[in-house]
C-alpha positions as CSV (number, residue, x, y, z in Angstrom):
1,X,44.5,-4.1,60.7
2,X,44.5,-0.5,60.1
3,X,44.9,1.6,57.1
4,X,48.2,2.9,58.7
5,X,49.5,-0.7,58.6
6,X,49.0,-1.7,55.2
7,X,52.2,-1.6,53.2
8,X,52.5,0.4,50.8
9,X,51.8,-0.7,47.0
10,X,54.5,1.9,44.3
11,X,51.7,2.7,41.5
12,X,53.6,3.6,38.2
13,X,51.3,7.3,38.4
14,X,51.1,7.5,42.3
15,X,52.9,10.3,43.8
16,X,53.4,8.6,47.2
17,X,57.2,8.8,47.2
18,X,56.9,12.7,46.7
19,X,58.5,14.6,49.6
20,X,55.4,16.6,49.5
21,X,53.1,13.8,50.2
22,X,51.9,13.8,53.9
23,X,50.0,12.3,56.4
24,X,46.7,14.5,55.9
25,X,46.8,13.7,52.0
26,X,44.9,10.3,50.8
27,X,45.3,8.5,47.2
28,X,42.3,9.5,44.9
29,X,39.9,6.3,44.7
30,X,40.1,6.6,40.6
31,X,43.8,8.0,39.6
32,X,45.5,7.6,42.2
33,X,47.3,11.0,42.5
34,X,47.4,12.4,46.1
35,X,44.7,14.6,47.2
36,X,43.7,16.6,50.5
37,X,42.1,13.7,53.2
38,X,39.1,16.2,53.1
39,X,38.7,16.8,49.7
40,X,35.6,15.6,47.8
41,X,36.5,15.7,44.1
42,X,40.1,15.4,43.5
43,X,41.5,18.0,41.6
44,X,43.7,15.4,39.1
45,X,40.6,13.8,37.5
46,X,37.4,15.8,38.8
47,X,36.0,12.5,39.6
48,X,33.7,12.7,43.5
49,X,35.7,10.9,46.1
50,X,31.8,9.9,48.0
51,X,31.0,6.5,48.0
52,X,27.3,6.9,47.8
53,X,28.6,9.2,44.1
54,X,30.6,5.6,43.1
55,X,27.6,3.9,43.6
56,X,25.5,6.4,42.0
57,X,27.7,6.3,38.6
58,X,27.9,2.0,38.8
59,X,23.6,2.5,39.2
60,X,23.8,4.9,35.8
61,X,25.9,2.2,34.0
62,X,23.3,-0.3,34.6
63,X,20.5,1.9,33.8
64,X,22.4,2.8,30.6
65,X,23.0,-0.8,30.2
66,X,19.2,-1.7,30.2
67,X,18.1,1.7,28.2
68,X,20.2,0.3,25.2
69,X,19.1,-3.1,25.9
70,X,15.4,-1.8,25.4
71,X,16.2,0.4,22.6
72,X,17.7,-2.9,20.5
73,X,14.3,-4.6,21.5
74,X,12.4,-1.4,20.0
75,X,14.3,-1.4,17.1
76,X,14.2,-5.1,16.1
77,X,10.1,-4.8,16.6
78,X,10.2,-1.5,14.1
79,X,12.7,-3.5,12.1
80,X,9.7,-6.8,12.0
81,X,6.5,-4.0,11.6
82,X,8.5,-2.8,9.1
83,X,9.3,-6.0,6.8
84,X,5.4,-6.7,7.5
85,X,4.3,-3.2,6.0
86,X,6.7,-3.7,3.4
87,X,4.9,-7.0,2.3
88,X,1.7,-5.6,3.1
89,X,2.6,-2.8,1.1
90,X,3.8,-5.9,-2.0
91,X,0.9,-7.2,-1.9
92,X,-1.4,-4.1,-2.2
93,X,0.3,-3.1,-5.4
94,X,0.4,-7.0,-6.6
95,X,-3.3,-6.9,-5.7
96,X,-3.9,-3.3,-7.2
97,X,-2.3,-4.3,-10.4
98,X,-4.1,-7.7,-10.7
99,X,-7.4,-5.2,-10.5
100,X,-6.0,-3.3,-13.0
101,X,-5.7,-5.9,-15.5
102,X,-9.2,-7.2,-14.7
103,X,-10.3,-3.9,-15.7
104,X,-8.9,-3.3,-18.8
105,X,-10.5,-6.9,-20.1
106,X,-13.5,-5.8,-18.5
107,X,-13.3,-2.5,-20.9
108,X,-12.1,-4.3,-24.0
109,X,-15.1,-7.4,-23.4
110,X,-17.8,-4.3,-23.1
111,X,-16.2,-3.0,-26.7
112,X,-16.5,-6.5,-28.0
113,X,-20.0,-6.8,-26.9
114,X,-20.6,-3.4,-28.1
115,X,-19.5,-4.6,-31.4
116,X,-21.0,-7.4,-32.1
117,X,-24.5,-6.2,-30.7
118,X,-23.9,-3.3,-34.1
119,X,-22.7,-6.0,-36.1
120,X,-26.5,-8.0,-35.1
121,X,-28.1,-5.4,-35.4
122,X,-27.1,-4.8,-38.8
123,X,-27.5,-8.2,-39.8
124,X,-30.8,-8.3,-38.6
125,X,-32.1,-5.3,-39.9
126,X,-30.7,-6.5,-43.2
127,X,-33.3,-9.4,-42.7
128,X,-36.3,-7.4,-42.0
129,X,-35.1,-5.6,-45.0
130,X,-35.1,-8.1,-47.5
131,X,-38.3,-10.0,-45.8
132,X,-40.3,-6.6,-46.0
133,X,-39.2,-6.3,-49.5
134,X,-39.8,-10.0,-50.5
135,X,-43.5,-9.6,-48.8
136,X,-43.6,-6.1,-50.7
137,X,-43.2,-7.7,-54.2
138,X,-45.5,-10.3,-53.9
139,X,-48.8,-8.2,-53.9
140,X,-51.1,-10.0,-56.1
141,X,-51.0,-13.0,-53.2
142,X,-54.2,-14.2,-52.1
143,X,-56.0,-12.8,-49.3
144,X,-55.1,-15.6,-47.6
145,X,-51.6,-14.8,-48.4
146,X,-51.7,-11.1,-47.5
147,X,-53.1,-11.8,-43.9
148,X,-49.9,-14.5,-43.3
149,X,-48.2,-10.9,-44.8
150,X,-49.7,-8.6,-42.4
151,X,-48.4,-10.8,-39.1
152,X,-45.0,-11.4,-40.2
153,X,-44.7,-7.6,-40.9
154,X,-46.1,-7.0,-37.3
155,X,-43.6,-9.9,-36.3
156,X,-41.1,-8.2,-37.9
157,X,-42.2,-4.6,-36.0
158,X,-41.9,-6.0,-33.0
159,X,-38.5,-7.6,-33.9
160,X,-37.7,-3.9,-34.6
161,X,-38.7,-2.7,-31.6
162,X,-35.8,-4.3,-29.9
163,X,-33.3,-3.3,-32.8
164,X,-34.2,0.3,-32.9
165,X,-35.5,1.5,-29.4
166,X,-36.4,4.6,-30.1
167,X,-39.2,5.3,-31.5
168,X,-38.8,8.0,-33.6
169,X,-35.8,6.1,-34.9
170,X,-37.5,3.2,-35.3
171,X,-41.0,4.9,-37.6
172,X,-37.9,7.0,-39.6
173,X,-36.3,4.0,-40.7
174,X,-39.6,2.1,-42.0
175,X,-40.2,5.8,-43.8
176,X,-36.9,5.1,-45.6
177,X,-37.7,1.0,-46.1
178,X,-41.0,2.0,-47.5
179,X,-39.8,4.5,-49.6
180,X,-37.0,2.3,-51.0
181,X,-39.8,-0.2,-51.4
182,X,-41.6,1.8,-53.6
183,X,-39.2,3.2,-55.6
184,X,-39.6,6.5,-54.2
């Protein structure tokens, strides 16, 4: 069967039944409208009458198709990375703030040792004090007596030794001891 012997189908925009339409006009393949038999584009919709340009914008579609399809897949990755950095990110500051906090107790234990090393020292220079001064007042001991003296008051110098690391410190403050000692 040939083309000539189809019948012919009335479309509701086709201008078949015109008295212009001839024999050397075709039916555009995508509005229908009547159109030179030569003619590439028709001049109703702009659209190419070439098969191969048909073809050409079905292969585009698909392509399109499976560009979108790829950009979703892209996106949902990003959208997975993302959620990861954003715990990542959670657990940084959870991390950093935990740190934090171990810090500050670090700081406040070093004042509390600091504290109570001044509050031992005091103490125990309020030992040596009151042992110097005890030793001090009992002069008229025996010799016996006044050598058992002599080596606590060298214990107690090398007791003060640790207090008072300085030396300058340390022979300033027996000055004073002695003095108060003696009345001086």
């Amino acid at each position: 069967m040939s083309e000539t012997d189809l019948p012919f189908v009335e479309h509701p925009g086709n201008k078949t039944s015109d008295p212009e339409f001839t024999k050397s006009q075709v039916i555009c393949r995508h509005c229908a409208q009547p159109i030179a038999q030569g003619a590439k584009v028709c001049h109703y919709c702009s659209r190419s009458q070439s098969r191969f340009w048909a073809f050409f914008d079905r292969v585009a579609i698909l392509i399109s198709i499976a560009l979108v399809a790829l950009a979703f897949m892209q996106f949902i990755e990003a959208r997975r990375e993302r959620v990861a950095a954003d715990q990542a990110l959670a657990e940084a500051t959870d991390a950093k703030d935990r740190a934090e906090l171990a810090a500050r107790k670090a700081q406040e234990a070093e004042h509390n040792v600091t504290t109570l090393n001044e509050k031992l020292r005091q103490q125990i220079l309020s030992m040596i004090t009151i042992s110097y001064m005890t030793l001090e007042s009992r002069a008229a001991w025996s010799v016996h007596s006044q050598k058992v003296a002599k080596e606590i008051k060298e214990e107690m110098g090398s007791l003060l030794a640790y207090v008072i690391p300085d030396s300058q410190e340390r022979s300033h403050w027996m000055d004073n001891l002695e003095r108060r000692v003696s009345g001086k």
